[in-house]
N, CA, C and O atoms as a MOPAC input file, in Angstrom:
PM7 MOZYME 1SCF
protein

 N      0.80800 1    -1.20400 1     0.00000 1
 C      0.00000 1     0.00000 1     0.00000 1
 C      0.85400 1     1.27200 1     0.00000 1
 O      0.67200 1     2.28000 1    -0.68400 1
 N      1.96500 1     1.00000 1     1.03300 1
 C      2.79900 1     2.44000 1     0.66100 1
 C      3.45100 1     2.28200 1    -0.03900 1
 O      4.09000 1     3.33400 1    -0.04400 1
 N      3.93000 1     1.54800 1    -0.90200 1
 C      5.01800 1     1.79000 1    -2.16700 1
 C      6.58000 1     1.27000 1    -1.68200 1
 O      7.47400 1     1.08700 1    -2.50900 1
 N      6.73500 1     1.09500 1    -0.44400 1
 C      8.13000 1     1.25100 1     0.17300 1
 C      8.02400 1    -0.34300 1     0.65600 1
 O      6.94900 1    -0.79800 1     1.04800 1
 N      9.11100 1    -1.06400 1     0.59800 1
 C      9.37000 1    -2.49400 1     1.15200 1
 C      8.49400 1    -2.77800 1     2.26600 1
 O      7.97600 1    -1.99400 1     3.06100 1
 N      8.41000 1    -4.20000 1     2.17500 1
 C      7.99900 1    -4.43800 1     3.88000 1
 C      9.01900 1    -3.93700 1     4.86000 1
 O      8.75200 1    -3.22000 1     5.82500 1
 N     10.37800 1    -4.43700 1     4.48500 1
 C     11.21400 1    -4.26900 1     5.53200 1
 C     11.54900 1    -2.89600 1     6.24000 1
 O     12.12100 1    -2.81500 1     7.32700 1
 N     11.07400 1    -1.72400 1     5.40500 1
 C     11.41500 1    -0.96000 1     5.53600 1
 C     10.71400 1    -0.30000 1     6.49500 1
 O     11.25000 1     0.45700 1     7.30400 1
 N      8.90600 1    -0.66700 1     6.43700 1
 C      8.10400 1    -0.35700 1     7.18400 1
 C      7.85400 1    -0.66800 1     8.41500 1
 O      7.30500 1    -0.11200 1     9.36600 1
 N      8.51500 1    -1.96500 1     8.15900 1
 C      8.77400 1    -2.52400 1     9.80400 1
 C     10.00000 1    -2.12500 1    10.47500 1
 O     10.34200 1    -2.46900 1    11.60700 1
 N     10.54200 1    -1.47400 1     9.78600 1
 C     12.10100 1    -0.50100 1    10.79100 1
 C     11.44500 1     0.80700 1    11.01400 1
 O     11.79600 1     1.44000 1    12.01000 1
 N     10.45500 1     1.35000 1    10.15300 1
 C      9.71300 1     2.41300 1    10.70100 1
 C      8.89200 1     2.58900 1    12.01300 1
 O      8.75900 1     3.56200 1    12.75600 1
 N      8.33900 1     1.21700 1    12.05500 1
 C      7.79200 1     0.88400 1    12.84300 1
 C      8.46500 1     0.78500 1    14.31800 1
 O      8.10500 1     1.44600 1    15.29100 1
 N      9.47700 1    -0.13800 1    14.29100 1
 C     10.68400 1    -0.11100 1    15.28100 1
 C     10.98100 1     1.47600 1    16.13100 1
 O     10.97800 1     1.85300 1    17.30300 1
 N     11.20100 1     2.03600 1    14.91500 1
 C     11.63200 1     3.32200 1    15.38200 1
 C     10.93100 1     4.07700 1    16.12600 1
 O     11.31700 1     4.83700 1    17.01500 1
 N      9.52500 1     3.79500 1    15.63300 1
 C      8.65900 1     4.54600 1    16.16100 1
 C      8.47500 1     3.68600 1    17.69900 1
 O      8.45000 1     4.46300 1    18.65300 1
 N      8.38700 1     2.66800 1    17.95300 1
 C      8.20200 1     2.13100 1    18.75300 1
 C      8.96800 1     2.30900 1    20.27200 1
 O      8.58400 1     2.26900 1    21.44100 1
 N      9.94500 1     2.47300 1    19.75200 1
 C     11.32600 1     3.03700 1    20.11900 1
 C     11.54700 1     4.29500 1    21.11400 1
 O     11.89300 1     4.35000 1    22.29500 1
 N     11.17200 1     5.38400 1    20.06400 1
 C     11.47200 1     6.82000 1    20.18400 1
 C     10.34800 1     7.52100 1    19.65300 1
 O     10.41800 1     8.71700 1    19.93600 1
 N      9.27600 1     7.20100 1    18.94800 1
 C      8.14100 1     8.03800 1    19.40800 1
 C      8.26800 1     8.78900 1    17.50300 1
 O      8.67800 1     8.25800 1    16.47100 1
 N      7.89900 1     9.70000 1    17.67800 1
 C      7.63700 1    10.39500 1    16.05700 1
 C      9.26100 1    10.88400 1    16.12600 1
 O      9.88100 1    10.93400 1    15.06400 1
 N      9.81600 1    11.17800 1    17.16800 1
 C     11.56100 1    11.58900 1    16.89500 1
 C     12.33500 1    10.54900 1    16.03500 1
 O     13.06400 1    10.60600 1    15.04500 1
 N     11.80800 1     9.47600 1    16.93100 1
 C     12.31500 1     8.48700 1    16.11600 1
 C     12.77700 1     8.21400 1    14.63600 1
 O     13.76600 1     7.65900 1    14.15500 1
 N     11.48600 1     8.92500 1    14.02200 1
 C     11.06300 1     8.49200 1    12.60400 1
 C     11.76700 1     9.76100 1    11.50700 1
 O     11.59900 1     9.99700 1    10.31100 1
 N     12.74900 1    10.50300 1    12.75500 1
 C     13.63100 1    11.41100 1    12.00500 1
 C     14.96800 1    10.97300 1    11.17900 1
 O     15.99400 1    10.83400 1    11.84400 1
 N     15.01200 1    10.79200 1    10.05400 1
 C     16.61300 1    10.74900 1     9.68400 1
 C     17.54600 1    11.34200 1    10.23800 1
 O     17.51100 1    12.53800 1    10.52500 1
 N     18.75200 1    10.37500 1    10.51600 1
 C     19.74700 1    11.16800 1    11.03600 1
 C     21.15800 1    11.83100 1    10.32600 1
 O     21.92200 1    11.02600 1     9.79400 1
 N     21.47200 1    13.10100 1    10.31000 1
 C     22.36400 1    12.97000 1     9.49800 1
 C     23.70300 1    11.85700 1     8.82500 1
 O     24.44500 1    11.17300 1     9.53100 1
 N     23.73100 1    11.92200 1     7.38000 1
 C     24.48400 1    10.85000 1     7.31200 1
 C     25.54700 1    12.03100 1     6.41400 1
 O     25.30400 1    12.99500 1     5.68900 1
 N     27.22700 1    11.14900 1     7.06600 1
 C     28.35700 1    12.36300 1     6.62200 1
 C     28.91900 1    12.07400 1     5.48700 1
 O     29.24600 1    12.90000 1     4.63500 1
 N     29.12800 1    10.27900 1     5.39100 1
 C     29.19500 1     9.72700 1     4.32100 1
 C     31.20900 1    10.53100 1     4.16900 1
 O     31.81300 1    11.27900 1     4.93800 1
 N     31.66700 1     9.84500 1     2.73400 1
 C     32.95500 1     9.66200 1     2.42500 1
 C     33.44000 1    11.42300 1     2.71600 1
 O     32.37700 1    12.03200 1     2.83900 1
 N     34.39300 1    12.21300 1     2.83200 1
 C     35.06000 1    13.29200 1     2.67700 1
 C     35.27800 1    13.66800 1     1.07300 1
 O     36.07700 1    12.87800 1     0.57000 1
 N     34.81400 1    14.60400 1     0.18900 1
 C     35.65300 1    14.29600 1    -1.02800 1
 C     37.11200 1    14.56600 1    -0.77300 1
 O     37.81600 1    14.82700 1     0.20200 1
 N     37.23600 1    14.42100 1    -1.84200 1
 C     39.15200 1    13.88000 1    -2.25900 1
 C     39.72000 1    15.78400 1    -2.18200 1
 O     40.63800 1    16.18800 1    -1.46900 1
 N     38.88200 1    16.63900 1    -3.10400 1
 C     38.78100 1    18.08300 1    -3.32300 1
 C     38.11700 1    18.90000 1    -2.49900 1
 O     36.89500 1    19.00600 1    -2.39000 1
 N     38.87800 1    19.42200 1    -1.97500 1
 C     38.58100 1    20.24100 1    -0.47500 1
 C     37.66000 1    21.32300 1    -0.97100 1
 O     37.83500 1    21.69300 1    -2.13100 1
 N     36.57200 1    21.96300 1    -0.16400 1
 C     35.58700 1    22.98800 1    -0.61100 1
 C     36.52600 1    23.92400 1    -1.06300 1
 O     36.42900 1    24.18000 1    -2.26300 1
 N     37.30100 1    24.43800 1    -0.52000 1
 C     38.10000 1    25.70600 1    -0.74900 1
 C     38.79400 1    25.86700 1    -1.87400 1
 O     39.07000 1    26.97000 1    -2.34400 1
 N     39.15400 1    24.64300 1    -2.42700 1
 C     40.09000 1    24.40300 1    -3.72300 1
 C     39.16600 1    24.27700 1    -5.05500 1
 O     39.55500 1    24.45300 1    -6.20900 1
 N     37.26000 1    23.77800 1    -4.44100 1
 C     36.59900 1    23.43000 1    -5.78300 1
 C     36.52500 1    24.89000 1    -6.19700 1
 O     37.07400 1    24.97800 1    -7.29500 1
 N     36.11400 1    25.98800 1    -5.81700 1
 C     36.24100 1    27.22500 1    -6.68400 1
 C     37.49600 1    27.36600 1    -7.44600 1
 O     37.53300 1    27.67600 1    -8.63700 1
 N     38.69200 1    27.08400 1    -6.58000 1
 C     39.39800 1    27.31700 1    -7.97500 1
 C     39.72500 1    26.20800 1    -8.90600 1
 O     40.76300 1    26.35700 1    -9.55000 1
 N     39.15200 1    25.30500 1    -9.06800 1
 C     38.94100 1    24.24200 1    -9.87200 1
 C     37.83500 1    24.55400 1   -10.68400 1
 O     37.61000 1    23.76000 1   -11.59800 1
 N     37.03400 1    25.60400 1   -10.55000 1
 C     35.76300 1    25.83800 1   -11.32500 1
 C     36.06600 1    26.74200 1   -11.75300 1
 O     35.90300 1    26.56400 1   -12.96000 1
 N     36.58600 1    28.08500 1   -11.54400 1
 C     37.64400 1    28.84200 1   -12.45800 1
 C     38.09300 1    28.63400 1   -13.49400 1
 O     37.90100 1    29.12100 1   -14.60900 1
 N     39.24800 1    27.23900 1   -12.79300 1
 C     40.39300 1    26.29000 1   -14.07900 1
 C     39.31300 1    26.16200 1   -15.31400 1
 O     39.24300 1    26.60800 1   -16.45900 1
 N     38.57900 1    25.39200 1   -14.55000 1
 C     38.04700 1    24.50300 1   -15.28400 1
 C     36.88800 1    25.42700 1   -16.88600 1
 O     36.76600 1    25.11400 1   -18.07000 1
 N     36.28800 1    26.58200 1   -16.04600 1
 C     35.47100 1    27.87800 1   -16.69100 1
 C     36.67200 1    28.20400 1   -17.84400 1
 O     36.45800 1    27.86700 1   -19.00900 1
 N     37.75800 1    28.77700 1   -17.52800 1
 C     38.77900 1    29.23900 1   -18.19700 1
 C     38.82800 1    28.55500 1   -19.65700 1
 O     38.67500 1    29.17900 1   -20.70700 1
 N     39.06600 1    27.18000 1   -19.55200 1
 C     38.76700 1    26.52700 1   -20.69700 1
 C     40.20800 1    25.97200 1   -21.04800 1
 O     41.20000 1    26.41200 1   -20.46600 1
 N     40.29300 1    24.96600 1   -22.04500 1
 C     41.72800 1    24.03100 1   -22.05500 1
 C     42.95000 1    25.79000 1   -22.40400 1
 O     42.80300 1    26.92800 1   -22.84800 1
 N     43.70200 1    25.19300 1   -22.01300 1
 C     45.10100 1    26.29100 1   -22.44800 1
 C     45.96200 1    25.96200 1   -23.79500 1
 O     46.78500 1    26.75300 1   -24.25600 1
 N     45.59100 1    24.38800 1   -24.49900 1
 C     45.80300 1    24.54400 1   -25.89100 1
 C     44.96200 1    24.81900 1   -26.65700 1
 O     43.89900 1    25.31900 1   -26.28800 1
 N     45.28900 1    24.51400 1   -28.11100 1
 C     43.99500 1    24.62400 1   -29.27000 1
 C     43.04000 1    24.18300 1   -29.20000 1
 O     42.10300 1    24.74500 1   -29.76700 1
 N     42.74500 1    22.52700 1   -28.20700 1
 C     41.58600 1    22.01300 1   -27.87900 1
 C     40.52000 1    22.90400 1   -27.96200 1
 O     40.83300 1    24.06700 1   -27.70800 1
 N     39.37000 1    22.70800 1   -28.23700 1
 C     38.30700 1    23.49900 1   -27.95600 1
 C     37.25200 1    23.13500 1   -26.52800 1
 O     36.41900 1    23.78300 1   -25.89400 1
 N     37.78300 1    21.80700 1   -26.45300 1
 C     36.34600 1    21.22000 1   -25.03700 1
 C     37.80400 1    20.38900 1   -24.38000 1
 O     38.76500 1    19.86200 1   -24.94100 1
 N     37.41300 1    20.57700 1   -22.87500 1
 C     38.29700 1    19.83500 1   -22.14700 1
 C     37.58200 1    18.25500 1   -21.89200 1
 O     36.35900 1    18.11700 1   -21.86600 1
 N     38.40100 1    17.27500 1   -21.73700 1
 C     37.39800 1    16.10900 1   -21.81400 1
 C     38.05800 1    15.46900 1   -20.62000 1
 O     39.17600 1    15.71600 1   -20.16800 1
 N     36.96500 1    14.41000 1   -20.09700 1
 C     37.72600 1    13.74300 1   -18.91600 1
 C     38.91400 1    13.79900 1   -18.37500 1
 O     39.22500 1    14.37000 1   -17.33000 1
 N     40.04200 1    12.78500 1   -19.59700 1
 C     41.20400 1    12.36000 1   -18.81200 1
 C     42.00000 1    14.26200 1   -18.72600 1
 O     42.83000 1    14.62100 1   -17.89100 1
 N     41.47100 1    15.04100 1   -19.72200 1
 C     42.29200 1    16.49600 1   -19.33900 1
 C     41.67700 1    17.05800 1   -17.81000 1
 O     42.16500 1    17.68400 1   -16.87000 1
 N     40.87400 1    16.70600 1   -17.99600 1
 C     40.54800 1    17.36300 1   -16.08400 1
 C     41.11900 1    16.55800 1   -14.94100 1
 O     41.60800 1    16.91500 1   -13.86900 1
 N     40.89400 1    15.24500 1   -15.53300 1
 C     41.98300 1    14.30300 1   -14.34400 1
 C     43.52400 1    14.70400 1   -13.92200 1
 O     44.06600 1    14.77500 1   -12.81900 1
 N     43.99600 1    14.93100 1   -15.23500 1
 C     45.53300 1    15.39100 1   -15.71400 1
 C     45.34400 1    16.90500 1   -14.53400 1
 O     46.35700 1    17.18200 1   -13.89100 1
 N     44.29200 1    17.64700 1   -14.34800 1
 C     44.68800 1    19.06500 1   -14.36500 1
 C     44.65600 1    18.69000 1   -12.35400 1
 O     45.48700 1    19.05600 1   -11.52300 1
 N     43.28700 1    17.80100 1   -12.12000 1
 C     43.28400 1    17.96700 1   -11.02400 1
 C     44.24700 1    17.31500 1   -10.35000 1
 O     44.33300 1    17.55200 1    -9.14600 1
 N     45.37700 1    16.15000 1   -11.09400 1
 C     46.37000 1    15.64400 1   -10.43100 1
 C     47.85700 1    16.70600 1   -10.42900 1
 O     48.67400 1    16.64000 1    -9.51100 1
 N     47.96000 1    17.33000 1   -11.20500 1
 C     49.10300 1    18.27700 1   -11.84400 1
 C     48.59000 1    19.55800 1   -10.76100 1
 O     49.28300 1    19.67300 1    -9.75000 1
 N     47.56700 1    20.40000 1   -10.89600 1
 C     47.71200 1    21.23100 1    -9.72300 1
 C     46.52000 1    21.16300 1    -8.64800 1
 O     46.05000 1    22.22600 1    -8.24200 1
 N     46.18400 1    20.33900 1    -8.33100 1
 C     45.61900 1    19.88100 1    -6.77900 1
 C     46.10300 1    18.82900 1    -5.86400 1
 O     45.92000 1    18.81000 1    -4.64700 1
 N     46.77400 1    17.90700 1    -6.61200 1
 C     47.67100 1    17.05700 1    -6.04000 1
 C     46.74200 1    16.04500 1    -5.80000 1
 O     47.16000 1    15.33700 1    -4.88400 1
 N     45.17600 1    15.49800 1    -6.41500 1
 C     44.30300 1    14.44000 1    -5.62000 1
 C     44.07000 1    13.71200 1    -7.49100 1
 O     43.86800 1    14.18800 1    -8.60900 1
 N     44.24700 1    12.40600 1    -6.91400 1
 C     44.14500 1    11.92300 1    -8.11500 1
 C     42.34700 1    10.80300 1    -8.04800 1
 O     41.97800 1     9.91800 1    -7.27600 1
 N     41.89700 1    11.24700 1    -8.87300 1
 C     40.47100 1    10.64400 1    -9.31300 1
 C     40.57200 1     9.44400 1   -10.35100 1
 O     41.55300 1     9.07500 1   -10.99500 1
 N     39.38700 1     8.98600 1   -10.33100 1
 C     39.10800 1     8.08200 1   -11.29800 1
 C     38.41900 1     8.47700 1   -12.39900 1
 O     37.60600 1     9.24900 1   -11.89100 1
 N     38.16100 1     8.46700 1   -13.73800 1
 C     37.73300 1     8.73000 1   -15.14000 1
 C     36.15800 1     9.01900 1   -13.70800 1
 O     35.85200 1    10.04300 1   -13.09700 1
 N     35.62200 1     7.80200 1   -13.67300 1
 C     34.11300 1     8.04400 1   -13.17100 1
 C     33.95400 1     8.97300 1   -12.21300 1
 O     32.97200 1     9.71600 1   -12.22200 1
 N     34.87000 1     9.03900 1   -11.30500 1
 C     34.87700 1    10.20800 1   -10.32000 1
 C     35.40000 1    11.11700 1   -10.51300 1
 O     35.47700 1    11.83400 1    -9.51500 1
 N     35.90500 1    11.54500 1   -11.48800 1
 C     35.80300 1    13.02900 1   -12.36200 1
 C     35.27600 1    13.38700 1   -13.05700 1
 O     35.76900 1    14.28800 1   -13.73500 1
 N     33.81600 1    12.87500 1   -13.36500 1
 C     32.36000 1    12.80300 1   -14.14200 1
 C     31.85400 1    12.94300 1   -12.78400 1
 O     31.72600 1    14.13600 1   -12.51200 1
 N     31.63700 1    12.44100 1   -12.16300 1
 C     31.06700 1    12.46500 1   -10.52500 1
 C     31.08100 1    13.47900 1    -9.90100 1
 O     30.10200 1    13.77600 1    -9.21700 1
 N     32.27600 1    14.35100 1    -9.96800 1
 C     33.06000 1    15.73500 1    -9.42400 1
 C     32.05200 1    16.78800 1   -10.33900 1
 O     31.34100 1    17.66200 1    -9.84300 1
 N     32.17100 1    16.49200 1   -11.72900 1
 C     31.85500 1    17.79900 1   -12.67600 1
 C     30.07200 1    17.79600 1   -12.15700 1
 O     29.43400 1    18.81700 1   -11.90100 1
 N     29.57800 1    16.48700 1   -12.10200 1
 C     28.18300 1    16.58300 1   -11.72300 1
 C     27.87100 1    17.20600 1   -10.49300 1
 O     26.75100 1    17.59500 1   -10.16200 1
 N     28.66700 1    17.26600 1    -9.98700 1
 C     27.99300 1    17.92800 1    -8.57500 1
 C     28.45800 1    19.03500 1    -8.13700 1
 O     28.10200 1    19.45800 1    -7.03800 1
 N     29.33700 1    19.70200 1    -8.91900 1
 C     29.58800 1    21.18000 1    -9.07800 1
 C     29.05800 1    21.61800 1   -10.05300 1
 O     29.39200 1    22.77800 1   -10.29500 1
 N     28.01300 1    20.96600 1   -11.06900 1
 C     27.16800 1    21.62300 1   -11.68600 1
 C     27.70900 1    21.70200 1   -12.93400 1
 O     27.66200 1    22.84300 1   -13.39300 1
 N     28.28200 1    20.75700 1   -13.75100 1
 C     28.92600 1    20.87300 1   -15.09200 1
 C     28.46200 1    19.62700 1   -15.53700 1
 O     28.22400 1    18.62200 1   -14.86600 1
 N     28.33300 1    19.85500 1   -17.07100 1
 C     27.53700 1    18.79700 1   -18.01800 1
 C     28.63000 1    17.73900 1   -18.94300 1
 O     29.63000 1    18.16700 1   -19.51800 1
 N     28.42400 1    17.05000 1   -18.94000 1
 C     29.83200 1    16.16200 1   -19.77100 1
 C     28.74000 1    16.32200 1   -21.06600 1
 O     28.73000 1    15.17200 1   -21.50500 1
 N     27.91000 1    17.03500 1   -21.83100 1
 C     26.95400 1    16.88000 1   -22.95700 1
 C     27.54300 1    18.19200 1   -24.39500 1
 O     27.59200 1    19.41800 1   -24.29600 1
 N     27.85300 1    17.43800 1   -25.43600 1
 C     28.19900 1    18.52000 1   -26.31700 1
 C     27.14500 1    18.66500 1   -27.48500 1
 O     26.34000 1    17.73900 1   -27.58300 1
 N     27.08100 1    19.35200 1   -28.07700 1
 C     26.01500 1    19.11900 1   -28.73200 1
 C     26.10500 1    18.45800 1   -30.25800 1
 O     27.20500 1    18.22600 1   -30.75900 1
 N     25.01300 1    18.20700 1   -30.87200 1
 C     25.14500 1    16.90800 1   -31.80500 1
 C     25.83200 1    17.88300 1   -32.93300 1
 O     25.73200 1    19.10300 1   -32.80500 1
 N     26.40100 1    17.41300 1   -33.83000 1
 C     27.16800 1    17.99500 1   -35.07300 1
 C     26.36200 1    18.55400 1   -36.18400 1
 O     25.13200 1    18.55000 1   -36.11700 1
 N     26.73700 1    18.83700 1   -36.78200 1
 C     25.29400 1    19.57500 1   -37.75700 1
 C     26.46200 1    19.66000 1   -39.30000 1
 O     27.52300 1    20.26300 1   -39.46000 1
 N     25.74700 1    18.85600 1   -40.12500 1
 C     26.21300 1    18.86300 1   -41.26100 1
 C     26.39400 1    19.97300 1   -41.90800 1
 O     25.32700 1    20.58500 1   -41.94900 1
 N     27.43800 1    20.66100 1   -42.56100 1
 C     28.32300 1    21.80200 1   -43.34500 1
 C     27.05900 1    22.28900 1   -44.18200 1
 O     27.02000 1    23.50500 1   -44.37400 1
 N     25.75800 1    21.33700 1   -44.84300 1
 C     25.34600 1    22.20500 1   -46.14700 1
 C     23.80800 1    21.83900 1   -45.44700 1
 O     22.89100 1    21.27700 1   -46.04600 1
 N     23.78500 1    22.25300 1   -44.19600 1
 C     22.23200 1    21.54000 1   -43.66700 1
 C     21.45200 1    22.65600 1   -43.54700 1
 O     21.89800 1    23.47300 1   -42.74100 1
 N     20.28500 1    22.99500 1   -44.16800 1
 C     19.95200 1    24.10400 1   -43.70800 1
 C     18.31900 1    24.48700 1   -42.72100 1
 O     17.19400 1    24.23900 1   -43.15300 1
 N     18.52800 1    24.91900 1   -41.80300 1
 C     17.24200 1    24.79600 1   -40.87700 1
 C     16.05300 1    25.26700 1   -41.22000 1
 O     15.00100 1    24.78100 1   -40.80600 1
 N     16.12500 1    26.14500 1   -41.91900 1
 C     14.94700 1    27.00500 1   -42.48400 1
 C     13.50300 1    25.63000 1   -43.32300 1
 O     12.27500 1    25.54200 1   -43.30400 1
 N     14.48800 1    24.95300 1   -43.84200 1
 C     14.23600 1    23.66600 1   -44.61800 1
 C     14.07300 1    22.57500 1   -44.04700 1
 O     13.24400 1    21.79400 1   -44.51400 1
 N     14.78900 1    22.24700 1   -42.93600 1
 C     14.74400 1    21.33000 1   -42.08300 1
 C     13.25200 1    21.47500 1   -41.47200 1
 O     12.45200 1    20.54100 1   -41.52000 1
 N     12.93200 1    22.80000 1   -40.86000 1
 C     11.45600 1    23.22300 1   -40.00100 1
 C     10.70700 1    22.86400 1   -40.74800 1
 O      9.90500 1    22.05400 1   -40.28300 1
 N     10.53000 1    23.22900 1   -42.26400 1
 C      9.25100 1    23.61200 1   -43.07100 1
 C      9.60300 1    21.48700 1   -43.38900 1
 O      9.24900 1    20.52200 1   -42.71100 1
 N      9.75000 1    21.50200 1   -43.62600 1
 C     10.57400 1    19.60400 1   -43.58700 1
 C      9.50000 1    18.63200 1   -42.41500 1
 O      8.66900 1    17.75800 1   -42.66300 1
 N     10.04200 1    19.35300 1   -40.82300 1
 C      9.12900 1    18.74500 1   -39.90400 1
 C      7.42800 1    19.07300 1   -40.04400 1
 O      6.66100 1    18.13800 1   -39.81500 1
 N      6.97000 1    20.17100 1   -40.35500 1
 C      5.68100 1    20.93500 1   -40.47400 1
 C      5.02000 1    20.07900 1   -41.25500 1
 O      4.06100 1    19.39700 1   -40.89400 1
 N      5.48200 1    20.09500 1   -42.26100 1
 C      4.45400 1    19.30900 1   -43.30700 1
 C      5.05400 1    17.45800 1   -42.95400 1
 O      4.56100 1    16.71700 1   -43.80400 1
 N      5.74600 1    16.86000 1   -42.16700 1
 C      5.73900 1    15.78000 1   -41.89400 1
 C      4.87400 1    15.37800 1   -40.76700 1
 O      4.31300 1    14.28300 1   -40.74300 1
 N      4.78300 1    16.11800 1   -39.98600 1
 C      3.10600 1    16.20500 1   -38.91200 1
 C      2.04400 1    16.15300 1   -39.23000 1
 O      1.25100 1    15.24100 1   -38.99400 1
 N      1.76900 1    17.63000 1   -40.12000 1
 C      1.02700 1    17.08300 1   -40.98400 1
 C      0.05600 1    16.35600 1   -41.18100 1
 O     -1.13500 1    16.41400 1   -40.87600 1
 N      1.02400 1    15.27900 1   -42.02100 1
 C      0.44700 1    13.74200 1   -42.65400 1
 C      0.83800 1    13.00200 1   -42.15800 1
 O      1.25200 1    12.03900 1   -42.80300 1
 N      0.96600 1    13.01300 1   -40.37900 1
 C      0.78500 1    11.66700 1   -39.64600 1
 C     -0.66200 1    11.37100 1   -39.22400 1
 O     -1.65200 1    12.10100 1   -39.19400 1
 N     -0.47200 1     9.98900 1   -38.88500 1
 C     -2.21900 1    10.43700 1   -38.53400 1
 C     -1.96100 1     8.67300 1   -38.25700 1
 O     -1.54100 1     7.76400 1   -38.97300 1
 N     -2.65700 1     8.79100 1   -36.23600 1
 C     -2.58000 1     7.57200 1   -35.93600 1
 C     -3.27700 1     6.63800 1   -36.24900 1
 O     -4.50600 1     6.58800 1   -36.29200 1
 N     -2.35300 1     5.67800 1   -36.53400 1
 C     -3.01400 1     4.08300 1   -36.87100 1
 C     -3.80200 1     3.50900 1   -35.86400 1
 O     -3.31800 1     3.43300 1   -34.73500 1
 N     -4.78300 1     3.14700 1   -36.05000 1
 C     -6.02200 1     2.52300 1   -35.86700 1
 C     -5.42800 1     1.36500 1   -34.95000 1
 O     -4.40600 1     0.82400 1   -35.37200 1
 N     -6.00200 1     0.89200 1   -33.64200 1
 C     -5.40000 1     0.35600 1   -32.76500 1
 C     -5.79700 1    -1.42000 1   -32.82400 1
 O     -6.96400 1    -1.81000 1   -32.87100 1
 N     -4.37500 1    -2.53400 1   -32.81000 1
 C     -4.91500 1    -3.58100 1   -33.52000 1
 C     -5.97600 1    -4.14300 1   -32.44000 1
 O     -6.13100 1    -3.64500 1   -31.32500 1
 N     -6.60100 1    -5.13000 1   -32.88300 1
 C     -7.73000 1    -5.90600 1   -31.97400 1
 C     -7.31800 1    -7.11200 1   -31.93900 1
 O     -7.29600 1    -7.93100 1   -32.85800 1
 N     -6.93400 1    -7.24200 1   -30.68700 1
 C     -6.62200 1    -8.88300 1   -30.34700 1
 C     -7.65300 1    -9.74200 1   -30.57200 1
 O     -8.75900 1    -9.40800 1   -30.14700 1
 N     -7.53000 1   -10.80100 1   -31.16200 1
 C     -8.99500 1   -12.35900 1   -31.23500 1
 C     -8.45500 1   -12.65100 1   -30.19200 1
 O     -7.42200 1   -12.11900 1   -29.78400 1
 N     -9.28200 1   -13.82200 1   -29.43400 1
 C     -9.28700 1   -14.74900 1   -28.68300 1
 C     -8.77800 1   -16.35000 1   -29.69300 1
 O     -9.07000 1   -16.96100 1   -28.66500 1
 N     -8.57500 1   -16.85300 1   -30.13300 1
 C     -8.33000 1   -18.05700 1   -30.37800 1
 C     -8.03300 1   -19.39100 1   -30.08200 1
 O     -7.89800 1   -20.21000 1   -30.99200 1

């Protein structure tokens, strides 16, 4: 009925049994330290804002790994430097490529009249057999 395990409801239960509606408070959880100290992620979000220092145009994983081992001194994993960018609020997403002679104006009037002339199919009917 509630959506949530048995087991879970019966530790609710416990708790409550326990300690009353306090009980049924979460308690803070502190969980691992990151590796990148608060004080250092701003200037890692700086670095990182600034943008690569060669011709590159997009910095990609293993270059942020490289940057945060070279000047922060904490070395990450490929996934936990995807992990890092997510939770300081950065997107690993570039956007899709767009062919040299594509043109949108054409592309729109393209989708418009392909709407259009959709028109849903008639829904099948199962027999019994």
């Amino acid at each position: 009925m509630t959506g949530y395990p048995r087991r879970t409801v019966q530790r609710w239960i416990a708790r409550y049994n326990q300690a009353g509606i306090k009980g049924l408070i979460d308690k803070p959880q502190t969980g691992r330290p990151t590796k990148l100290s608060v004080d250092k992620q701003e200037q890692f979000c700086n670095q990182v804002d600034a943008g690569p220092s060669d011709a590159k145009a997009t910095l990609y994983g293993k270059d942020i790994q490289r940057i945060l081992e070279k000047d922060f001194g904490v070395v990450y994993t490929l996934d936990g430097v995807y992990k890092l960018g997510h939770r300081l609020g950065y997107s690993c997403l570039k956007p899709r490529p767009r062919h040299e002679k594509a043109d949108p104006q054409l592309q729109e009037a393209f989708k418009r009249t392909l709407q259009e002339s959709w028109k849903q199919s008639p829904k099948s009917m199962r027999t019994n057999t």
